[in-house]
N, C-alpha and C positions, 0 to 999 in steps of 0.2 A: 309574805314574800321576802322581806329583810330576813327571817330567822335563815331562808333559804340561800338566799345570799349568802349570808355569814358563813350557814354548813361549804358552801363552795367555795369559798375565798380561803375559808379553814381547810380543805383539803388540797385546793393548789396550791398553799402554803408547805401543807407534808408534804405532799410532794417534789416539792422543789429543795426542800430542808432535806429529805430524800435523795435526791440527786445528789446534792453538794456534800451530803455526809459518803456516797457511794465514790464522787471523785474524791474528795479526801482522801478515803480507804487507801483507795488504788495508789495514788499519791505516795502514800506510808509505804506499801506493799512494794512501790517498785523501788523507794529510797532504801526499804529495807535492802533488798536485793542486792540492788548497787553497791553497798554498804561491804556485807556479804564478799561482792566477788574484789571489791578492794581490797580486802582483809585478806582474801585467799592469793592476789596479785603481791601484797605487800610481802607474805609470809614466803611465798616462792624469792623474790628478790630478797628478802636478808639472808636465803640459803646460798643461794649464788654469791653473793657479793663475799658471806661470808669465806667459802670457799676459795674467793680470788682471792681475799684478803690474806689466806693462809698460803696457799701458792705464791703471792708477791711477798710475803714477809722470806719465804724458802727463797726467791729468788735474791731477795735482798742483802739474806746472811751471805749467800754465794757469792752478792758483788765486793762485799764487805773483806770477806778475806782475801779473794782475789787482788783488792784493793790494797791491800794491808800490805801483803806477798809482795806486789807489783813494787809498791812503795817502799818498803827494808829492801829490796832488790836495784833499785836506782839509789837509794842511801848507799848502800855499800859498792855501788860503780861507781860514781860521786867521789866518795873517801878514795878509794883506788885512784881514780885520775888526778885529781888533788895532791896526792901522798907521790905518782910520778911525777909529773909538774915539779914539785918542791925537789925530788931526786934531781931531776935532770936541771933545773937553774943553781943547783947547789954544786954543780961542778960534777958530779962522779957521770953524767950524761949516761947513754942508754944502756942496759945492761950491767953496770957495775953495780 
């Protein structure tokens, strides 16, 4: 009766070692997955991002000269009003 035992203790032991080896699996199977659609989530945003990243650099040259332009253009109305200023308290006043 013990040998009988044993064989049944032995088998709802597979069994159970069974079980836990099938949720493992599953376990692996959907991490893999997840894994997977990560990879494919990540790989879509560096395309995007790269994309914006070149559209804001184009945007950026744009502000750059704009800036540039903007800035030699208030320099040289700057020197102008400066250069009258010093006419007109030097005596020759408006127009000469």
């Amino acid at each position: 009766m013990s040998e009988s035992n044993n064989d049944a203790g032995r088998q709802q032991e597979l069994l159970l070692l069974g079980q836990i080896h099938g949720l493992v699996q599953s376990l692996k199977d959907g991490q893999n997955q997840q894994n997977v659609r990560m990879d494919r989530m990540e790989a879509r945003m560096e395309e995007h991002y790269t994309g914006l990243d070149t559209r804001l650099r184009e945007v950026e040259k744009k502000a750059a000269v704009a800036g540039a332009l903007s800035g030699g253009a208030v320099a040289v109305g700057t020197a102008l009003v400066v250069e009258g200023i010093k006419q007109f308290i030097r005596g020759n006043g408006l127009g000469n």
